[in-house]
C-alpha positions as CSV (number, residue, x, y, z in Angstrom):
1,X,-35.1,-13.3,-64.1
2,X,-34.8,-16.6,-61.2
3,X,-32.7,-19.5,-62.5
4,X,-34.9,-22.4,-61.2
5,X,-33.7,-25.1,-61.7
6,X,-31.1,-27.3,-63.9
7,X,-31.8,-30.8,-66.0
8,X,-29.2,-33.2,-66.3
9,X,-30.0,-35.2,-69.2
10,X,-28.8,-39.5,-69.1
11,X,-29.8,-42.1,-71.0
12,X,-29.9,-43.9,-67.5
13,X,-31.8,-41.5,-65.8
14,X,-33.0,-43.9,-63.3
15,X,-29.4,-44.7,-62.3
16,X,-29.1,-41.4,-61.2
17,X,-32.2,-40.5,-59.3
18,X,-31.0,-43.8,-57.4
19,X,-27.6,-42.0,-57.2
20,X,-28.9,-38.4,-55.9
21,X,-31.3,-40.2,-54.0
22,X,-28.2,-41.5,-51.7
23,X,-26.9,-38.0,-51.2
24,X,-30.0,-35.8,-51.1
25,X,-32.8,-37.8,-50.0
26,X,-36.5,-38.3,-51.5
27,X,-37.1,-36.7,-54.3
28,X,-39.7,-34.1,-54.2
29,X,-41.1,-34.8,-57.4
30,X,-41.3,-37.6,-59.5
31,X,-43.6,-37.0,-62.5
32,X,-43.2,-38.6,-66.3
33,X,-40.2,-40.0,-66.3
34,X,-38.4,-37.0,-64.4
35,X,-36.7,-37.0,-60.6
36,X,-36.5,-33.8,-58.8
37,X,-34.9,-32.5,-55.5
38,X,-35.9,-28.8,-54.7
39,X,-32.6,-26.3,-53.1
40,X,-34.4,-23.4,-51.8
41,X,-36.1,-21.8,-54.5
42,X,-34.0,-23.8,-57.1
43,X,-34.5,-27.4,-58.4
44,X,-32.7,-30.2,-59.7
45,X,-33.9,-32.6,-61.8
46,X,-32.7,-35.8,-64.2
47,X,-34.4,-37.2,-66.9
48,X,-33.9,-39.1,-70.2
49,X,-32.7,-36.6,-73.5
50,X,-32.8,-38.4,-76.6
51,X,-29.0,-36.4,-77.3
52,X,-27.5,-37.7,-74.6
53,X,-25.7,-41.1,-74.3
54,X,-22.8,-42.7,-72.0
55,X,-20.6,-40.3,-70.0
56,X,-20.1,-36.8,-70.0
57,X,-17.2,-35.9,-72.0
58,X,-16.7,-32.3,-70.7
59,X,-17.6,-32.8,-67.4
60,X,-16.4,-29.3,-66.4
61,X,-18.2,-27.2,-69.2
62,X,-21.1,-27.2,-67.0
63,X,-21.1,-26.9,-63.1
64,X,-23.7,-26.8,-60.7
65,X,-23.3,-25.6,-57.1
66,X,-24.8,-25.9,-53.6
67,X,-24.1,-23.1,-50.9
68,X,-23.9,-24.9,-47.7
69,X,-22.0,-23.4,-44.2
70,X,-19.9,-26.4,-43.6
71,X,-18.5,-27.3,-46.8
72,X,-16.1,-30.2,-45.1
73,X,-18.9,-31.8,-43.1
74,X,-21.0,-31.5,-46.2
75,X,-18.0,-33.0,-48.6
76,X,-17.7,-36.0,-46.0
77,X,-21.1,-36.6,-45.8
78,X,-21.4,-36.9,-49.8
79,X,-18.5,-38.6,-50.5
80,X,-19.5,-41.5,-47.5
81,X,-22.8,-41.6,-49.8
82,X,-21.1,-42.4,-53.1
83,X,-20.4,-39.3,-54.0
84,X,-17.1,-39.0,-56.8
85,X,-14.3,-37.0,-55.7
86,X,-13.2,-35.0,-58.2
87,X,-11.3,-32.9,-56.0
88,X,-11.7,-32.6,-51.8
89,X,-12.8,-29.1,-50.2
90,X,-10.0,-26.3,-51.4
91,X,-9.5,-22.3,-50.7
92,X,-9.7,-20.3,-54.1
93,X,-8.4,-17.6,-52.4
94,X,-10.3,-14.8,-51.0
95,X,-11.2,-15.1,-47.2
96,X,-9.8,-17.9,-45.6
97,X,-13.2,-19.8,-44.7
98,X,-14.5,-19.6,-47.9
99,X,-14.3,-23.3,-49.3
100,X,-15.0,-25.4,-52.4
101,X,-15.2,-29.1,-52.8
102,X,-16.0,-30.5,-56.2
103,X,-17.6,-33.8,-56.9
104,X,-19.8,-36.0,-60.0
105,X,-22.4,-38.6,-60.4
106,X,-22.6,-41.6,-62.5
107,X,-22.2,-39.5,-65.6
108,X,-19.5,-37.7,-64.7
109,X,-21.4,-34.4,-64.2
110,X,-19.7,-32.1,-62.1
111,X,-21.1,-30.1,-59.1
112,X,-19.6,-28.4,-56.2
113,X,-20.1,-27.4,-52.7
114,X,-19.4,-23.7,-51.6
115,X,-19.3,-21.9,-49.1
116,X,-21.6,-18.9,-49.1
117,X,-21.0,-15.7,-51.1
C-alpha cells in the first residue's frame, strides 16, 4: 500500500486553500470544488464534507506531518505566513537533532513539521 494523500474536510473550504495557499504556495490542482498541494509522492487536499461544520473539536485525533531538514527555519517560515502555533519546534527525545514543531489552520487541524526519520 502508498498513503497518497489526506482530505481535510471544512465547510469553508475556500478559507483554507486561501490559508495553505500562504504557507505552501499554488496549489497544484484545483478541480470541482477541491484544492491540492502535492509533498513528494503524497497530497494534500481541502474540500467541502457535508459532516463537517465549524472548528475541529479534537484537533489532535488526527495529525499530519511534513519531513523537512530544517525544522526551525521551516517553523519560522510558517508561523511568519499565518501559521497557528500550537507548540514551537521541541526534541521528543531520541537524537538530539531530531525536531518537531506542531501547528493548525483555520479549523484548528493540527499538523507538524519533523525532522527526518
Amino acid at each position: 500500500m502508498n498513503m497518497s494523500g489526506i482530505l481535510i474536510g471544512s465547510e469553508n473550504p475556500d478559507r483554507l486553500a486561501e490559508f495553505y495557499t500562504g504557507l505552501f504556495g499554488k496549489p497544484a490542482m484545483e478541480d470541482s470544488g477541491y484544492t491540492s498541494w502535492q509533498f513528494g509522492r503524497g497530497w494534500l487536499t481541502v474540500g467541502a464534507h457535508d459532516q463537517v461544520t465549524g472548528k475541529n473539536t479534537h484537533p489532535g485525533r488526527v495529525i499530519w506531518n511534513l519531513e523537512t531538514p530544517d525544522v526551525q527555519a521551516e517553523f519560522e517560515r510558517l508561523k511568519a505566513a499565518g501559521a497557528i502555533v500550537v507548540r514551537e519546534p521541541y526534541n521528543p527525545g531520541g537524537p538530539p537533532e531530531m525536531l518537531i514543531a506542531t501547528l493548525a489552520d483555520p479549523d484548528d487541524n493540527y499538523f507538524q513539521l519533523m525532522s527526518p526519520m
